[in-house]
Backbone as a ProteinNet text record, in pm:
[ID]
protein_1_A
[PRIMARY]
XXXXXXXXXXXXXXXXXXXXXXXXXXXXXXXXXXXXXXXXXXXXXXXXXXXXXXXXXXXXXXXXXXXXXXXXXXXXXXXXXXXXXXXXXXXXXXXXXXXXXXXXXXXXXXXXXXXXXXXXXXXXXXXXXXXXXXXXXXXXXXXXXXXXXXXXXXXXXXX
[TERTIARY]
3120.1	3012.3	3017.8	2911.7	2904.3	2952.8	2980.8	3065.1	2951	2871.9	2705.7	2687.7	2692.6	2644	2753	2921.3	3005.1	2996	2956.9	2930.7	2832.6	2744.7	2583.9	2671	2717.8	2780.1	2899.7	2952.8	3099.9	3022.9	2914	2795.3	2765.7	2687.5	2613.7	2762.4	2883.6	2964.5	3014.9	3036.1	3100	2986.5	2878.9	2787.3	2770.6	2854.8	2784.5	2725.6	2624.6	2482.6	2536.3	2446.2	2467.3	2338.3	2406.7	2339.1	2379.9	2366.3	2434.2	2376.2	2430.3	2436.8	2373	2224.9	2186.9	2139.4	2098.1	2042.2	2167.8	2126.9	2223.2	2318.1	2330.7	2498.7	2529.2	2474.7	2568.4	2587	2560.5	2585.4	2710.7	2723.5	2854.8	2891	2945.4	3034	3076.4	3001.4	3046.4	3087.5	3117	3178.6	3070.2	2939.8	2817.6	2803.2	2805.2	2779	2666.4	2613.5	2462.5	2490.9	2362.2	2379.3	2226.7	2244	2179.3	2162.8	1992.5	2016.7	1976.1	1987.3	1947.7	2042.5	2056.2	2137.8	2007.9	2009.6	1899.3	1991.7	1953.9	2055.8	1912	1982.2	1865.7	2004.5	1869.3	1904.6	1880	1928.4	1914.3	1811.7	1701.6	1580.6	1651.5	1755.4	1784.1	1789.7	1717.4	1711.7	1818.9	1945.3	2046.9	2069.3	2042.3	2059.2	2027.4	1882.1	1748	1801.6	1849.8	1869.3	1983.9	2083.3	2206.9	2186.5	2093.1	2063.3	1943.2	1854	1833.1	1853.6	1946.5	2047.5	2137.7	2180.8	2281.1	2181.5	2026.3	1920.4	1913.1	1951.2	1839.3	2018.9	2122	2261.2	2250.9	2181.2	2163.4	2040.9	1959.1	1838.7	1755.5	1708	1624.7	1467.3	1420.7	1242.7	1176.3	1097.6	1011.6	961.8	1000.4	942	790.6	713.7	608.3	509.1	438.1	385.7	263.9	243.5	101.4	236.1	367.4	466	470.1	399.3	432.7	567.3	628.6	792.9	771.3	794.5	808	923.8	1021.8	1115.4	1102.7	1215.3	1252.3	1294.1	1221.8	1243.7	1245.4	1309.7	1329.2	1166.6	1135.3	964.9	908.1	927.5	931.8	989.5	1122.6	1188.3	1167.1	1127.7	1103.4	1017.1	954.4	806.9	831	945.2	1033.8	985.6	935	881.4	965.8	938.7	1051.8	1043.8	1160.8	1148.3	1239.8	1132.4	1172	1225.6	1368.3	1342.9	1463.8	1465.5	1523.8	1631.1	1727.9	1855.5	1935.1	2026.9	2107.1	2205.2	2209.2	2276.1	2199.9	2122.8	2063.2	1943.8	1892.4	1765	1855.9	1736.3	1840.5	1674.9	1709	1582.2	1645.7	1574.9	1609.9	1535.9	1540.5	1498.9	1453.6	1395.4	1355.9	1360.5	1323.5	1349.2	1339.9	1368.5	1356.7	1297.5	1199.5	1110.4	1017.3	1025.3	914.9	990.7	1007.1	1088	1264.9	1336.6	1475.3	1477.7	1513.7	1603.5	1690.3	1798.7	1925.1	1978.7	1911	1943.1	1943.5	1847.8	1831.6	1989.7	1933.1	2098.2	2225.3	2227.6	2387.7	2492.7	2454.8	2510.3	2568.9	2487	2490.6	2524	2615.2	2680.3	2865	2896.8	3042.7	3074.1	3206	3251.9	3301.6	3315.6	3356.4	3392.7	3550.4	3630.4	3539.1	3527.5	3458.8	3545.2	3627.9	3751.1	3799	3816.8	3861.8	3835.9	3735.4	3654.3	3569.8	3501.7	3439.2	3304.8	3190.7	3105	3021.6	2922.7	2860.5	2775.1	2768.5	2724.3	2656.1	2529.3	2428.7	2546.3	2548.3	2575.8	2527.7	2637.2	2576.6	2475.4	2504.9	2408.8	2261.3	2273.4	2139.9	2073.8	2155.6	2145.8	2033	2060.4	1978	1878.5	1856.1	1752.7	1643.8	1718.7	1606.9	1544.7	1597.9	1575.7	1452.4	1482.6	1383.4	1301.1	1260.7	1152.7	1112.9	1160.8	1079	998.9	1090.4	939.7	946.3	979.4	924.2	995.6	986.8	1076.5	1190.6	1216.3	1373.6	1444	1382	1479.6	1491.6	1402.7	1410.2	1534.2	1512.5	1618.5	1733.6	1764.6	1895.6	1944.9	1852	1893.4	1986.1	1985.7	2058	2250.6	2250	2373.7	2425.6	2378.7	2374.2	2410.3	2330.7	2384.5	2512.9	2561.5	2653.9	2777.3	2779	2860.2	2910.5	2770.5	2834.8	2891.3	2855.2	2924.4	3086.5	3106	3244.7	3295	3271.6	3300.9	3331.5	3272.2	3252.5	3358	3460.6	3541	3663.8
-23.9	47.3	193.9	256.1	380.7	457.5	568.9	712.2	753.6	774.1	793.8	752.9	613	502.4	518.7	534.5	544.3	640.5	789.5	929.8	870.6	808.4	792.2	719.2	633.8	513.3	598.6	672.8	762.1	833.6	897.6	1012.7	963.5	857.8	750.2	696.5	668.8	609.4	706.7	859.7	947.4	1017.8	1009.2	1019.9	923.1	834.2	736.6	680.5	622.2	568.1	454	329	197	153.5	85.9	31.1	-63.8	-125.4	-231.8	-247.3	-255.4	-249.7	-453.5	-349.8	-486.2	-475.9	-574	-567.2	-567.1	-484	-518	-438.9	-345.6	-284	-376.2	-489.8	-597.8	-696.7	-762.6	-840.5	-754.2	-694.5	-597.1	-593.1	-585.8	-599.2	-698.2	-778.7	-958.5	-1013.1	-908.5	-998.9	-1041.4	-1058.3	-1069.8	-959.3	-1032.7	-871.4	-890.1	-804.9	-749.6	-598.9	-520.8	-425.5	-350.4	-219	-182	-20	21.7	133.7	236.5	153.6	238.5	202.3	255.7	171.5	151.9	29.4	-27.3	-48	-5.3	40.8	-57.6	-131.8	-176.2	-89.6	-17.1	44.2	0.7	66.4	10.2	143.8	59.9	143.9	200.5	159.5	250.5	402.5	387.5	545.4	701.1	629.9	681.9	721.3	602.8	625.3	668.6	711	774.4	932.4	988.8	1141.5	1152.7	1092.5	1060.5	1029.2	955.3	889.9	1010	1084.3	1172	1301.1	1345	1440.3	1403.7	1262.5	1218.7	1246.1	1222.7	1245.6	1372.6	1409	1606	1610.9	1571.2	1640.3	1575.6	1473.7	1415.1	1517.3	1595.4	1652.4	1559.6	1415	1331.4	1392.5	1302.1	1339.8	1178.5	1167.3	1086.8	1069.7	952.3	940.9	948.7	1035	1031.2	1038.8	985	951	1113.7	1156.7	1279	1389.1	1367	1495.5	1591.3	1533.4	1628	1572.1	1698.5	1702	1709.8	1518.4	1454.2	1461.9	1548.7	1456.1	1409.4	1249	1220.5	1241.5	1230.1	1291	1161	1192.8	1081.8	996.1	1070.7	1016.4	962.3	992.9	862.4	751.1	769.2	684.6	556.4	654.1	513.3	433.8	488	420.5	286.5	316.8	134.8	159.5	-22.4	61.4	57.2	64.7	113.9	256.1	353.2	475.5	497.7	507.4	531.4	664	690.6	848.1	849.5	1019.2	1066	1135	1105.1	1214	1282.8	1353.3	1419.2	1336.4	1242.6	1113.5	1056	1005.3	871.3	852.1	756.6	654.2	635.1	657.7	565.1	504.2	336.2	288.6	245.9	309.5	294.3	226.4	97.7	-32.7	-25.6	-50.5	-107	-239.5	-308.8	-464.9	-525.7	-647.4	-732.6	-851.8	-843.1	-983.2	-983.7	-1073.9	-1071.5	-1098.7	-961.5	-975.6	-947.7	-943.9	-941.8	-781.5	-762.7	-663.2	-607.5	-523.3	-497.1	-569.7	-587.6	-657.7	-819.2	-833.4	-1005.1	-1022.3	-937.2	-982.3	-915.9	-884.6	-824	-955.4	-1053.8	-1164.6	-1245.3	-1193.3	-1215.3	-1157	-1070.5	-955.8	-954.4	-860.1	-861.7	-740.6	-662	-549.6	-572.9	-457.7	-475.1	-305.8	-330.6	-174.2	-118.3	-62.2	37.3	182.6	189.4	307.2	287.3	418.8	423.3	401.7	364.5	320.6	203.7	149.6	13.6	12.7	-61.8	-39.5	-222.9	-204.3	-357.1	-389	-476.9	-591	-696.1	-713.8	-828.1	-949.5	-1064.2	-1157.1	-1220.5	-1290.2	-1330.6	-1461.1	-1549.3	-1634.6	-1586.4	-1478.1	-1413.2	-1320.1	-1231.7	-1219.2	-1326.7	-1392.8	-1512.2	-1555.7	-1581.1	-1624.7	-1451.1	-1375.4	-1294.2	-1228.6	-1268.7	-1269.5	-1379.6	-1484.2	-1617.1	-1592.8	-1534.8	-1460.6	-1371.5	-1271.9	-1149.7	-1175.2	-1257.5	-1358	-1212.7	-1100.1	-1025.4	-1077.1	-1011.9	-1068.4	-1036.2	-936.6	-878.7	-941.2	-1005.5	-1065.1	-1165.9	-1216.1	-1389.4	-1406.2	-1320.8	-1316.7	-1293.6	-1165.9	-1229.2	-1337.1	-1434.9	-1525.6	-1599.5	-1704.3	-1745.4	-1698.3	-1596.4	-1502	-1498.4	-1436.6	-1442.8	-1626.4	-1666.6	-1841.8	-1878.8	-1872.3	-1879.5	-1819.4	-1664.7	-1608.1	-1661.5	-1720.1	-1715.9	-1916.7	-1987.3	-2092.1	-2063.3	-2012.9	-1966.9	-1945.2	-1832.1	-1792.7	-1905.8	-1967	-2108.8	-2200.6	-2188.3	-2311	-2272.3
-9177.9	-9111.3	-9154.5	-9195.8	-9231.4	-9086.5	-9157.8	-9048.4	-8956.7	-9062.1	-8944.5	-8850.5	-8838.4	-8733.3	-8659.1	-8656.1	-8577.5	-8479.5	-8594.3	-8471.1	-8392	-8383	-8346.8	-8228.6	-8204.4	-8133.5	-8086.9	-8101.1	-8039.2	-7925.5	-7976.5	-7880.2	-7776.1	-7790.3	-7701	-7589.8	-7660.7	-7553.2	-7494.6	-7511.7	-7481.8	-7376.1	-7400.2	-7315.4	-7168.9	-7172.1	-7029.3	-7057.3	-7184.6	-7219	-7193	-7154.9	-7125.2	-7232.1	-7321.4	-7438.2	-7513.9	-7601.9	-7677.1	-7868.3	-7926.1	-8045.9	-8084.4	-8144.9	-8209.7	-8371	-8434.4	-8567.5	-8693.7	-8787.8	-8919	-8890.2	-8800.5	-8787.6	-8641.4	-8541.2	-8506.6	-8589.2	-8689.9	-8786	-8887.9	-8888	-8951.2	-8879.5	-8758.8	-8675	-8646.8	-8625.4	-8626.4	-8744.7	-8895.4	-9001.3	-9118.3	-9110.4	-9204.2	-9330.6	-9411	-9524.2	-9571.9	-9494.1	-9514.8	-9522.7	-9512.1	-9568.6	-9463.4	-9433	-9313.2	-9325	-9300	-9309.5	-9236.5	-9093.3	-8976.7	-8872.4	-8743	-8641.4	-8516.8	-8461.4	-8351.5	-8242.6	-8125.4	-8008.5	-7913.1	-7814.3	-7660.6	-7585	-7525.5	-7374.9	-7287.3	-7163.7	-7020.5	-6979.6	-6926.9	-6845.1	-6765	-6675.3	-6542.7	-6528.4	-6446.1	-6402.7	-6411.3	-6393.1	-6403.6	-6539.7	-6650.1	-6740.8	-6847.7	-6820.3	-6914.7	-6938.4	-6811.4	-6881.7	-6939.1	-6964.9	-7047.4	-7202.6	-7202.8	-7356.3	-7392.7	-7282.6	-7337.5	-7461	-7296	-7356.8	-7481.8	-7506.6	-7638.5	-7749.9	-7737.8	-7822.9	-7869	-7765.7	-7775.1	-7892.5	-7898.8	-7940.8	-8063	-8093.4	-8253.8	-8310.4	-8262.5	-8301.6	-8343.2	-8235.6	-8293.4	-8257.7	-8402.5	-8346.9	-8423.3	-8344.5	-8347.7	-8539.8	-8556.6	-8698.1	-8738.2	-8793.2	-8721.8	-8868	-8922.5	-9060.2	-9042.5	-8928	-8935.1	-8917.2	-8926.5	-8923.6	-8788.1	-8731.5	-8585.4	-8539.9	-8480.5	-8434	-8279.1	-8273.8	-8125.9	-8125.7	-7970.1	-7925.2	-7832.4	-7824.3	-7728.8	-7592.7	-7507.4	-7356.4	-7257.7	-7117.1	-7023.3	-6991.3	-6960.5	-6980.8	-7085.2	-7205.9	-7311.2	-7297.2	-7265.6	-7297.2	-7200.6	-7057.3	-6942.8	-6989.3	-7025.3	-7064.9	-7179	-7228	-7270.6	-7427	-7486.9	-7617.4	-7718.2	-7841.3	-7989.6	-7974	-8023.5	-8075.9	-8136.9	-8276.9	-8369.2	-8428.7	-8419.2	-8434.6	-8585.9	-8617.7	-8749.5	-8667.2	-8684.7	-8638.2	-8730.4	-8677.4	-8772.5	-8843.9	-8782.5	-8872.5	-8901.1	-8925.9	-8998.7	-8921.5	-8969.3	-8864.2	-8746.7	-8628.6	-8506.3	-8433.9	-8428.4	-8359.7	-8184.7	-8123.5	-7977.3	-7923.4	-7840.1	-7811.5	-7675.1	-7632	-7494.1	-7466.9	-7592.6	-7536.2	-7721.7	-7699.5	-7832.3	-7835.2	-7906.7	-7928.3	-7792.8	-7760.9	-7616.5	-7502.8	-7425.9	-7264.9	-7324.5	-7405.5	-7399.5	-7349.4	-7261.3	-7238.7	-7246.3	-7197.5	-7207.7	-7066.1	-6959.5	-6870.8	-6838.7	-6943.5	-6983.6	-7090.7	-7203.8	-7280	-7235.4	-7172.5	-7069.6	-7130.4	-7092.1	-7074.4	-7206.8	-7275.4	-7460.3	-7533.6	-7462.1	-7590.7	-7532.4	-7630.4	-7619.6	-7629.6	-7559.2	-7629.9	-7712.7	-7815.3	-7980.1	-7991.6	-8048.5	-8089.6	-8241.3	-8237.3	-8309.6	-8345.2	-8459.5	-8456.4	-8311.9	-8267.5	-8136.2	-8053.9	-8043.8	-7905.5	-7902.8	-7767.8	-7766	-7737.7	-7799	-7752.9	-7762.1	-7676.3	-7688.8	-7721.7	-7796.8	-7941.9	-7900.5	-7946.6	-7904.6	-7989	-7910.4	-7987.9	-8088.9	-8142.4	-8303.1	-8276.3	-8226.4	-8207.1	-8114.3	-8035.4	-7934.5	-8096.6	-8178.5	-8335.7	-8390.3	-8429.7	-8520.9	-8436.2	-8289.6	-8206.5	-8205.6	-8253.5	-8199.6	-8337.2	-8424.6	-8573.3	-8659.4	-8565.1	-8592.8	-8526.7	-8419.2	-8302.2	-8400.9	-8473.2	-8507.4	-8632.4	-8714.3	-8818.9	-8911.6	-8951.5	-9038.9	-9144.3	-9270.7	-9422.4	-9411.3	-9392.6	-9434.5	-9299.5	-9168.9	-9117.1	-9121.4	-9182.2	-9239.6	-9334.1	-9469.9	-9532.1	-9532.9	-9390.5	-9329.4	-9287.1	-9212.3	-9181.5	-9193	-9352.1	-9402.7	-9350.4	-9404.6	-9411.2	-9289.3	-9176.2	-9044.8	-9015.1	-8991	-8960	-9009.2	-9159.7	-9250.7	-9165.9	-9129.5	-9051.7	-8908.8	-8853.2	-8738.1	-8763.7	-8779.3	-8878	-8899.6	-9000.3	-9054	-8943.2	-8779.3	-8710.6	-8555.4	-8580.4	-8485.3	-8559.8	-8664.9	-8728.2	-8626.3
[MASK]
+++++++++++++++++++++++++++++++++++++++++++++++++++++++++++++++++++++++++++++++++++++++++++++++++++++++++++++++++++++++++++++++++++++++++++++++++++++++++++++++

């Protein structure tokens, strides 16, 4: 896993954020070699937890990826409002989730993820099999073509 995605994920846990690590940096974590060039985080709507992941935002200097170049940031009021946001940070892409596919939440997949050490610290990981179900749901190309790889992994991982 790139250093990027670790600070990004050190911030967020050092912050309080209640979130979970999904997409091609949880498939690298679960062992898949794929290759990934953003990190996709589902958050938890709760109230408590919106000005936390805020503030971890405002400390990456994210802004809204925005194709007309106006410099959106991220604020608690965005963020309630659920939704993809897509933003540019000082590390890397970071896509911040409200939900996945149709209805997954962070409170629906609570249940489907795992903690997973990450350097020094732990943070939590959509599962590999909730992975491939929500991958076959999203139907675009590049997650189709994970597919394969992903199944293969979690296979090997199931012997």
């Amino acid at each position: 896993m790139r250093k990027r995605f670790a600070d990004v994920l050190r911030l967020l846990v050092e912050r309080r954020v209640d979130f979970m690590v999904v997409g091609g940096v949880a498939a690298v974590l679960h062992g898949a070699p794929v290759s990934t060039f953003d990190l996709d985080v589902l958050y938890s709507p709760a109230t408590e937890n919106l000005p936390r992941l805020a503030e971890a935002l405002h400390e990456l200097d994210a802004l809204y990826r925005d194709p007309a170049g106006r410099r959106i940031r991220p604020d608690v009021e965005r963020l309630a409002a659920g939704g993809h946001h897509l933003l540019a940070t000082s590390s890397g892409p970071l896509d911040v989730l409200g939900h996945l596919g149709e209805g997954w939440t962070f409170d629906t997949l609570l249940s489907r993820s795992d903690m997973m050490r990450v350097a020094d610290f732990e943070v939590r990981v959509l599962d590999l099999a909730a992975l491939v179900e929500a991958k076959e749901h999203a139907g675009r190309d590049k997650d189709l073509a994970m597919l394969p790889v992903l199944r293969e992994t979690l296979r090997l991982r199931s012997e």
